[in-house]
C-alpha positions as CSV (number, residue, x, y, z in Angstrom):
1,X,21.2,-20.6,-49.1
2,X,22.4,-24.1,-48.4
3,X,19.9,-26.9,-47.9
4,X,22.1,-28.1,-44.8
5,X,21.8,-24.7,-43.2
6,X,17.8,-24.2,-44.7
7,X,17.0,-27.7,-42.7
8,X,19.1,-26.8,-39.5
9,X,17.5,-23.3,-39.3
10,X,13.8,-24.6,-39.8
11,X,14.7,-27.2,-37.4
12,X,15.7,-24.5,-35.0
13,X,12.6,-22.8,-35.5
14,X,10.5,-26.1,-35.2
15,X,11.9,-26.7,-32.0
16,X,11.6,-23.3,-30.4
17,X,7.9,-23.1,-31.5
18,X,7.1,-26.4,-29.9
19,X,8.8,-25.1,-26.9
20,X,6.7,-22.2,-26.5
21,X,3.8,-24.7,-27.3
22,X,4.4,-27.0,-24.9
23,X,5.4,-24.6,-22.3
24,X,1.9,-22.6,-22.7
25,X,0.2,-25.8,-22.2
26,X,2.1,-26.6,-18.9
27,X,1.1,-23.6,-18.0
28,X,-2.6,-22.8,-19.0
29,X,-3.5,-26.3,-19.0
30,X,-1.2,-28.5,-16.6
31,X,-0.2,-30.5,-19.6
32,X,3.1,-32.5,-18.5
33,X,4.4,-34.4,-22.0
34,X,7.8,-34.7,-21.5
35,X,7.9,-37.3,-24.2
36,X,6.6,-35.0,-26.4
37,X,8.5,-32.0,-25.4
38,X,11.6,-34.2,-25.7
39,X,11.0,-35.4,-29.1
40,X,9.1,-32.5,-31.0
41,X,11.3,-29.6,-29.3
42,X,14.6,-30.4,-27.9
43,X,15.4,-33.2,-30.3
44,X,15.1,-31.2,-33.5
45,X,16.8,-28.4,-31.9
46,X,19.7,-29.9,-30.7
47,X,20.4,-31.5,-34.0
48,X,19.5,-28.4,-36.0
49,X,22.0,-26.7,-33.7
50,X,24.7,-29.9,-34.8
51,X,23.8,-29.8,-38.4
52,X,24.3,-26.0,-38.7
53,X,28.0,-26.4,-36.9
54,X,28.8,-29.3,-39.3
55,X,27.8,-26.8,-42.7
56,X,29.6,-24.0,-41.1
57,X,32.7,-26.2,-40.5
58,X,32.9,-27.8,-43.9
59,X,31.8,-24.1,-45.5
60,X,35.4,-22.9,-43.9
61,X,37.3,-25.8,-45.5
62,X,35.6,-25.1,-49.0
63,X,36.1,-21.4,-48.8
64,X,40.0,-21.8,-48.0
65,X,39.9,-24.0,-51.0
66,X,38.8,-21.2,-52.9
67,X,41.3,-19.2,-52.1
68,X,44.1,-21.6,-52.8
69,X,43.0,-22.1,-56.2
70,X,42.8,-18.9,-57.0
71,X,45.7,-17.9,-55.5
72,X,47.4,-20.1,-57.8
73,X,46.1,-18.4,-60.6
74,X,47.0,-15.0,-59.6
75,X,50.4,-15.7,-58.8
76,X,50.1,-15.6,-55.0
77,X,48.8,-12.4,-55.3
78,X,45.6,-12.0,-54.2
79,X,43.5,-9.3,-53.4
80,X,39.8,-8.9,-51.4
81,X,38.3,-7.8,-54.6
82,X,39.8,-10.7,-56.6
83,X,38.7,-13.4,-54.2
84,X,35.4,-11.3,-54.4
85,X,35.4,-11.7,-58.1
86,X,36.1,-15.0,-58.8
87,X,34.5,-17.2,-55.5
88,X,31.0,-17.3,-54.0
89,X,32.3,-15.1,-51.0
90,X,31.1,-11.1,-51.0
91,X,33.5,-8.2,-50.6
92,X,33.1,-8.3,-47.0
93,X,33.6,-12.0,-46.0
94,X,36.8,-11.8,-48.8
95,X,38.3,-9.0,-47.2
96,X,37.7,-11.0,-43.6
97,X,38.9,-14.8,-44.9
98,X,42.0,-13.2,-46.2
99,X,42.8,-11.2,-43.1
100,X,41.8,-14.6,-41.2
101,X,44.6,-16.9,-43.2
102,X,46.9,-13.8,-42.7
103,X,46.7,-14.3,-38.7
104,X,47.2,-17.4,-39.3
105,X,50.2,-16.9,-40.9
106,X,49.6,-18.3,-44.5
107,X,49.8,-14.8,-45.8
108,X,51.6,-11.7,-46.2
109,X,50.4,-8.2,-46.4
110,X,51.4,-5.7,-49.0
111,X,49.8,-2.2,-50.1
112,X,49.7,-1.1,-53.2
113,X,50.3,2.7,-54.3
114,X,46.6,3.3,-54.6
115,X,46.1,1.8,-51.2
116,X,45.2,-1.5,-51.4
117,X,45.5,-4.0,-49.3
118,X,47.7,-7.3,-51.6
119,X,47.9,-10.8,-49.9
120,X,50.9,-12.5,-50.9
121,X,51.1,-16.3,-50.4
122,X,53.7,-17.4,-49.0
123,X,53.6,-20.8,-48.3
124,X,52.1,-21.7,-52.0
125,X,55.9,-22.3,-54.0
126,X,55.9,-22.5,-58.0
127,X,57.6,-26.4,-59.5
128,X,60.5,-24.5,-59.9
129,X,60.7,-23.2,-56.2
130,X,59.9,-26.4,-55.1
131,X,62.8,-28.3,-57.3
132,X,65.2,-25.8,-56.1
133,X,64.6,-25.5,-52.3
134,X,67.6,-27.2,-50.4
135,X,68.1,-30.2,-48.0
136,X,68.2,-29.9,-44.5
């Protein structure tokens, strides 16, 4: 697991606990610390919930990345179990980034005879492809 994500979930948890805390004090006790409540509970909450957003946002960039550089090793062929093989992604989360980019319309969709679902990258040109495309 990623330290950014570790830190945002244990400030998550940190914050909740305090809630419950500070709320069972209010209650039992007629303890009114908003002070505290604001900086031990809804402070590390609201930035665990921003750091965890931020990790999540630059883990999508990275993981495209992936894909891009493999894709130019395979030819533009790609399939789930290749990006599987040679990324940090699972079977699962390959077979869902690839079908992601292929909504998006960076990919195109070929089976195989056995069955299998090929990714074909269409937008990712060889020197050669590039040096011949045409003005217009």
């Amino acid at each position: 697991m990623n330290s950014k994500l570790l830190i945002s979930r244990i400030l998550i948890g940190f914050g909740a606990l305090s809630i419950l805390l500070y709320g069972y004090g209010a209650i039992m006790y007629g303890m009114r610390d908003f002070f505290g409540l604001l900086l031990f509970a809804v402070l590390p909450v609201g930035y665990g919930v921003i750091l965890g957003k931020r990790y999540r946002k630059t883990a999508h960039v990275h993981m495209e990345k992936q894909i891009l550089r493999l894709a130019a090793k395979q030819h533009n062929l790609l399939t789930a179990a290749d990006v599987a093989l040679y990324t940090s992604l699972n079977i699962e989360e390959s077979g869902n980034a690839l079908e992601d980019l292929r909504r998006k319309g960076f990919l195109g969709l070929k089976v195989a005879d056995n069955g299998a679902f090929v990714y074909e990258f269409q937008s990712y040109l060889s020197t050669e492809e590039k040096l011949s495309a045409e003005r217009i």
